[in-house]
C-alpha positions, 0 to 999 in steps of 0.5 A, spaced: 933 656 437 937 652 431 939 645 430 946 645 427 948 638 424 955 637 422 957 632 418 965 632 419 972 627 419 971 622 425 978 623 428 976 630 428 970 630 432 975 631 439 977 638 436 970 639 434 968 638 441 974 641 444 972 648 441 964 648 442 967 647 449 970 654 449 964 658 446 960 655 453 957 649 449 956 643 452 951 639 450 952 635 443 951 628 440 955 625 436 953 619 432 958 614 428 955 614 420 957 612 413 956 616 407 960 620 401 959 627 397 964 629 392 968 624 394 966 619 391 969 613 396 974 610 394 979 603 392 983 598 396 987 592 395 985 587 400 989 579 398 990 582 391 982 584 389 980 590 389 974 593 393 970 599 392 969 603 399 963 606 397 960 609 403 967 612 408 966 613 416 963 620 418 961 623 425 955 626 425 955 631 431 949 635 432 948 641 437 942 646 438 944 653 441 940 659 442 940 664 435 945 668 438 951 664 438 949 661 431 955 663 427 960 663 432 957 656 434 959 654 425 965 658 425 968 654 431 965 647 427 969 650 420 976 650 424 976 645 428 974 640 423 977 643 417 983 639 413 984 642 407 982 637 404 977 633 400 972 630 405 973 635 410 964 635 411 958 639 411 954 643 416 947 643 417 943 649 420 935 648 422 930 652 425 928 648 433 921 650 433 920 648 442 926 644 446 924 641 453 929 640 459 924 633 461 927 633 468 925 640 470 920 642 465 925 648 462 922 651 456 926 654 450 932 657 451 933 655 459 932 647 457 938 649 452 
């Protein structure tokens, strides 16, 4: 089992979800976050005085998904998410030692 953590543009976050939708994943959390990469953050006028934005608003989604769809799990993140542009986000895979369902007690695999 893996954890997939994708770090993508908020407003792109629905089509994300729409596509893992589509591989039979349902399950996910997404999670409100600021912070910046390449980019660097940016500048904005407000009342005639420059403010520097340096954390933007991300979306963290995180999935975890058996080892067998992992690449098509990341493959339908990269083209949900994808812009073209700067920003466009990272995706983060970690190895899941145990996952347990709490309402059955399911174990690995079944509690995904």
């Amino acid at each position: 089992m893996k954890l997939i953590t994708a770090i993508i543009k908020p407003f792109k976050s629905d089509d994300v979800r729409e596509s893992l939708q589509e591989l039979g994943i349902n399950g996910m959390t997404m999670t409100e976050v600021k912070g910046f990469g390449r980019q660097k953050g940016h500048t904005e006028l407000y009342r005639g005085a420059e403010y520097v934005i340096d954390f933007l608003p991300k979306a963290k989604i995180e999935i975890a998904v058996a080892d067998e769809i992992v690449e098509q799990a990341i493959e339908a993140i990269c083209r949900a998410a994808n812009t073209g542009q700067i920003g466009d986000g990272k995706i983060f895979v970690t190895a899941l030692e145990q996952t347990v369902r709490i309402r059955t007690g399911e174990i690995g695999n079944d509690a995904l």
